[in-house]
C-alpha positions as CSV (number, residue, x, y, z in Angstrom):
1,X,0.0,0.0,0.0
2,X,1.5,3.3,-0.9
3,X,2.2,5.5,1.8
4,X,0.2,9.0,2.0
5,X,2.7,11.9,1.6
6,X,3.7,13.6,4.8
7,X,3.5,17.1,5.5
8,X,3.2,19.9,8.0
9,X,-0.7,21.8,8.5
10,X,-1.0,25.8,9.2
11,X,-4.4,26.5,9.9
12,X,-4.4,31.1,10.2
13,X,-6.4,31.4,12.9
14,X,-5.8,35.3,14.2
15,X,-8.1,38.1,14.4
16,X,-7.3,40.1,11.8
17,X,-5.4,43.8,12.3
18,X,-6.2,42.4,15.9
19,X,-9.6,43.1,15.6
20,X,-13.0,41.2,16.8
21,X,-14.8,40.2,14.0
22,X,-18.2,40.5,13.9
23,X,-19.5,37.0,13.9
24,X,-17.5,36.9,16.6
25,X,-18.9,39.2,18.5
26,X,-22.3,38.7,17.4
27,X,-21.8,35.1,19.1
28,X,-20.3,36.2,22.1
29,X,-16.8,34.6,21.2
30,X,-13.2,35.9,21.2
31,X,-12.6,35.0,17.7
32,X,-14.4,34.4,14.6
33,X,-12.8,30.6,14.6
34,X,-14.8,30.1,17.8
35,X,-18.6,30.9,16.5
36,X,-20.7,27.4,15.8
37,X,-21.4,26.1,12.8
38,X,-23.2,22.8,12.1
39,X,-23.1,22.4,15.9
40,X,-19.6,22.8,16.5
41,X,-16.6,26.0,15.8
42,X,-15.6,26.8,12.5
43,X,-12.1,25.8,13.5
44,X,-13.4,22.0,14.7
45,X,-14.4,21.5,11.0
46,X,-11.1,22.6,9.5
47,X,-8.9,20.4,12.0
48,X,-11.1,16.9,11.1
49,X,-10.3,17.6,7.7
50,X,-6.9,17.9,8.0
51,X,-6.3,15.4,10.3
52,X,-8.3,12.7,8.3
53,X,-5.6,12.8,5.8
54,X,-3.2,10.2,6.7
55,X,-0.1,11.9,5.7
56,X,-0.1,15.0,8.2
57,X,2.3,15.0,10.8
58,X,1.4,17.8,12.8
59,X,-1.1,21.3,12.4
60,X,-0.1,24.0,13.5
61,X,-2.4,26.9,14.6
62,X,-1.2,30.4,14.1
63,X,-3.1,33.1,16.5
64,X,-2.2,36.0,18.7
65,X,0.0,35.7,21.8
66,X,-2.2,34.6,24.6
67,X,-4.7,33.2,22.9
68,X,-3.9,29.1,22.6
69,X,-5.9,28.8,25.5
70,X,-9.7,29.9,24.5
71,X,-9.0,27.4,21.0
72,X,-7.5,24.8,23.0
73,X,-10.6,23.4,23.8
74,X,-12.0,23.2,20.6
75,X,-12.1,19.8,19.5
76,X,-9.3,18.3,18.0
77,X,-7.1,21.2,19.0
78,X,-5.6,19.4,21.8
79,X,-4.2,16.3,19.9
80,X,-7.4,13.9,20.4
81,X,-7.8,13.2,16.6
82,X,-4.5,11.5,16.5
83,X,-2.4,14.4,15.0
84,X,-0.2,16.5,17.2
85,X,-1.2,20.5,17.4
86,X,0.7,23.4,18.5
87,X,0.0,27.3,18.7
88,X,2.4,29.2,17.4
89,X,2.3,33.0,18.1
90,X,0.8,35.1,15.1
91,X,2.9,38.0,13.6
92,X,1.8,41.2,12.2
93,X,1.1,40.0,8.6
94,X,-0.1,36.5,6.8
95,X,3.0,36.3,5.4
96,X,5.3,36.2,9.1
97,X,3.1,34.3,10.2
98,X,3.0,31.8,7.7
99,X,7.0,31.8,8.3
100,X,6.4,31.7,12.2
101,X,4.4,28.9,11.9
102,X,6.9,26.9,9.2
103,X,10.1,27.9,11.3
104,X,11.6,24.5,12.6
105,X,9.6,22.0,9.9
106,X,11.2,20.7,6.9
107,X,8.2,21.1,5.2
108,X,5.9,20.6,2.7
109,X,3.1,22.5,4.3
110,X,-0.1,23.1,3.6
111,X,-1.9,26.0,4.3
112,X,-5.4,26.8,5.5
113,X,-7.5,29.3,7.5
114,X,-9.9,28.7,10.6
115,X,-13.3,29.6,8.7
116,X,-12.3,27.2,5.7
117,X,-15.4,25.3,7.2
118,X,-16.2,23.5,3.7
119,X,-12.8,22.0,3.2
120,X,-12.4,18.3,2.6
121,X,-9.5,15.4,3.1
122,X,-10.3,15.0,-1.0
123,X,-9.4,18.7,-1.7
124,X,-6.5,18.5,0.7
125,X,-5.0,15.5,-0.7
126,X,-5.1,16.4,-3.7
127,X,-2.5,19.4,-3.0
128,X,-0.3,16.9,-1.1
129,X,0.3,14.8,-4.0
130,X,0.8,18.0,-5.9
131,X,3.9,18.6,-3.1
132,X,4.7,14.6,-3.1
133,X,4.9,15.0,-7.3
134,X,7.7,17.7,-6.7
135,X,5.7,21.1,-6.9
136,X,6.8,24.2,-4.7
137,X,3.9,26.2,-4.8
138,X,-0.2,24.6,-5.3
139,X,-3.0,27.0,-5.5
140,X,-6.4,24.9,-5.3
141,X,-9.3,26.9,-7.3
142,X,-12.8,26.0,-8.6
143,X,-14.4,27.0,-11.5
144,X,-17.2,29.9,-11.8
145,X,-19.8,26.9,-13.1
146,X,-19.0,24.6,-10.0
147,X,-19.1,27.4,-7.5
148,X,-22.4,28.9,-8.8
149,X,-24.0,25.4,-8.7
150,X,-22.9,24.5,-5.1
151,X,-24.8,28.2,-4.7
152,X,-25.7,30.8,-6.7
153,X,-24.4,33.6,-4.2
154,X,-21.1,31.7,-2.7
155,X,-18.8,33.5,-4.3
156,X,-19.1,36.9,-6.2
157,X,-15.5,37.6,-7.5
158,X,-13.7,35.4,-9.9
159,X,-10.2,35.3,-11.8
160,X,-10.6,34.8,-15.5
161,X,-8.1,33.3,-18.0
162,X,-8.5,32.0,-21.4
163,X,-10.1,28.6,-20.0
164,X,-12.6,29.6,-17.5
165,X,-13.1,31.7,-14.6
166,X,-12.0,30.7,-11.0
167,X,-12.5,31.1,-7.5
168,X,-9.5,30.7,-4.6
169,X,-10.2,27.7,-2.0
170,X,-8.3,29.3,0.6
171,X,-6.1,26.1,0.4
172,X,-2.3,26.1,-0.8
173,X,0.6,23.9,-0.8
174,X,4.4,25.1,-0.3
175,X,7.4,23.3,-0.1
176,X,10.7,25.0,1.8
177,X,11.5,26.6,-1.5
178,X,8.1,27.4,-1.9
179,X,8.1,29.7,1.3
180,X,9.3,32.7,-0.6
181,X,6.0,32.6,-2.3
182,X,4.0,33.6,0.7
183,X,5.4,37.1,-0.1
184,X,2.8,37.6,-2.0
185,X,0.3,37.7,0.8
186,X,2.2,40.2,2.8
187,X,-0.9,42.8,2.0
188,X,-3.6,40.5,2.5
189,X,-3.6,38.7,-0.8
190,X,-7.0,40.0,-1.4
191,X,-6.3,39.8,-5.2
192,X,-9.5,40.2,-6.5
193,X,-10.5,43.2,-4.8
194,X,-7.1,44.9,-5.4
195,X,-5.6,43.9,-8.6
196,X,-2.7,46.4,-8.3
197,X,-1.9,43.3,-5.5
198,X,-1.2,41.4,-8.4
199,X,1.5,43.8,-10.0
200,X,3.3,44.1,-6.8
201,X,3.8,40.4,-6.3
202,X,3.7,38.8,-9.5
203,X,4.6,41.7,-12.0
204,X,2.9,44.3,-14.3
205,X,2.6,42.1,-17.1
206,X,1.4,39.5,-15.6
207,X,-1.4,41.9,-13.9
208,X,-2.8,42.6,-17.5
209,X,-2.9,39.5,-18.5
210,X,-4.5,38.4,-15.8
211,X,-7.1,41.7,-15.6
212,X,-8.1,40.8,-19.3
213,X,-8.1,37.2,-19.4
214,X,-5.6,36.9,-22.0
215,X,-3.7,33.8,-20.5
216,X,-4.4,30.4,-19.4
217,X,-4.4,28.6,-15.9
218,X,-1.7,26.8,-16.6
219,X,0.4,29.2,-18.7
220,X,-0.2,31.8,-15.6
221,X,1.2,29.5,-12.9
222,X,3.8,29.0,-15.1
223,X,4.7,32.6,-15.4
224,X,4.2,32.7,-11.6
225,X,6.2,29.8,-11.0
226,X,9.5,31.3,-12.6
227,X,9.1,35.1,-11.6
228,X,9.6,33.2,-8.1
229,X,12.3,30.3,-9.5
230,X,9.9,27.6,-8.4
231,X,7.5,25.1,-9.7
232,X,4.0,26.6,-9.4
233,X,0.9,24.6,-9.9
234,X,-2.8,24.9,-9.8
235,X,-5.1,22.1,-8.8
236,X,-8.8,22.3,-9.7
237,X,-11.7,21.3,-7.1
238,X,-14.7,19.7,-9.3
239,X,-17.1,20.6,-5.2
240,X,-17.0,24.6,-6.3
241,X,-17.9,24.5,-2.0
242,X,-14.4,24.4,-1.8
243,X,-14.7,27.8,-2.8
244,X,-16.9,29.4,0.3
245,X,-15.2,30.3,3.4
246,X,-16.8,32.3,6.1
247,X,-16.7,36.3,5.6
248,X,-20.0,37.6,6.7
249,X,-23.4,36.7,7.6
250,X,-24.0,36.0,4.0
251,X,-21.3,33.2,3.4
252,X,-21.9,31.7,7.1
253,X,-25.5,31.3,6.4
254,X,-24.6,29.7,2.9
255,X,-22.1,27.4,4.5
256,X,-24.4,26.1,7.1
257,X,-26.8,25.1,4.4
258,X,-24.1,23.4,2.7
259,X,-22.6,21.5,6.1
260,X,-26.4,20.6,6.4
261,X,-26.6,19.0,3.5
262,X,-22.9,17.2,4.0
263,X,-24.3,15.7,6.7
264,X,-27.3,14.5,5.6
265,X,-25.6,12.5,2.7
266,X,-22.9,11.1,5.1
């Protein structure tokens, strides 16, 4: 039997700009990881999915100084689903933080956030054997047509090349040499709200091919991949759930509906 490849789990947890969010305080809890969904915390859904894949050694949970103790008791974020956590002190932006949490690991890693309630052992496996193939960087997406029919209002913004439209998963893969790629989050990575994002990290060309669809998927990781000297990737999710995270009232009612309905196919 082939052995599952074996890698290192960040899940960003933090408020951010240090800064209760407002499902958060609309449920009374310290951080927007801690408000139930489907019956337990957001971050309880993202740890079982990480922890069912068989190749994860450890997850790691970046969030502020001080705060390990009010997510401790969420479950599986004290070790019971077999997989060995740790809180690592947040820094000031994604990108130190990401570094915080991957400083002593040899890596790969795969990276996550805390309301990334819709995530699956399929999706993340399928970046892991991107990393086990030999990829530095993996960016899972979904296409327009698959996120629409999971639910017509899950996702509003989209990145379009040549063969579709996409939406981000809030799920990547890095290897060590694939680190220096999380500079491109040091502003948020908020790409699709602030494409001038995109020319800072990835270049100007590349930001108007991007802005007018005038490359493919492929051909733009490509590009990425070599502006950075590593082997970039995209892997597509055919669940377009993939693509809904929790922002706002909006998304966490649509991804209640969709956990419902999870659960009563299961």
């Amino acid at each position: 039997m082939t052995q599952e490849p074996r890698f290192t789990a960040i899940v960003l947890a933090a408020q951010r700009d240090g800064r209760l969010d407002p499902l958060a305080a609309e449920a009374g809890v310290s951080h927007k990881c801690l408000v139930p969904i489907g019956g337990r915390p957001l971050l309880a859904h993202v740890l079982e999915a990480l922890a069912a894949h068989g190749g994860v050694e450890s997850i790691r949970i970046s969030v502020e100084e001080g705060a390990a103790d009010r997510l401790r008791v969420v479950d599986g974020a004290s070790g019971e689903l077999g997989v060995p956590v740790a809180f690592i002190p947040s820094a000031a932006s994604i990108t130190d933080s990401v570094y915080a949490a991957a400083q002593g690991a040899e890596g790969p890693f795969i990276v996550t956030t805390a309301d990334n309630v819709l995530l699956t052992p399929a999706a993340v496996r399928r970046v892991a054997d991107r990393l086990a193939a030999g990829d530095d960087a993996v960016l899972a997406l979904s296409r327009k047509e698959d996120v629409l029919s999971a639910h017509p209002q899950g996702q509003r913004r989209f990145y379009r090349f040549t063969d579709g439209s996409y939406s981000n998963c809030n799920l990547y893969g890095l290897s060590r040499r694939g680190l220096s790629m999380a500079e491109t989050f040091r502003t948020g990575g908020q790409f699709a709200k602030n494409p001038m994002r995109i020319a800072a990290a990835f270049g100007l060309l590349n930001l108007i091919l991007l802005r007018y669809g005038l490359i493919s998927l492929d051909r733009a990781m490509a590009r990425v991949g070599r502006r950075f000297g590593a082997r970039a990737s995209a892997v597509v999710l055919e669940d377009g759930a993939h693509a809904i995270d929790v922002d706002n009232p909006r998304t966490y009612a649509i991804a209640a509906l969709l956990l419902e309905r999870r659960a009563s196919l299961s």
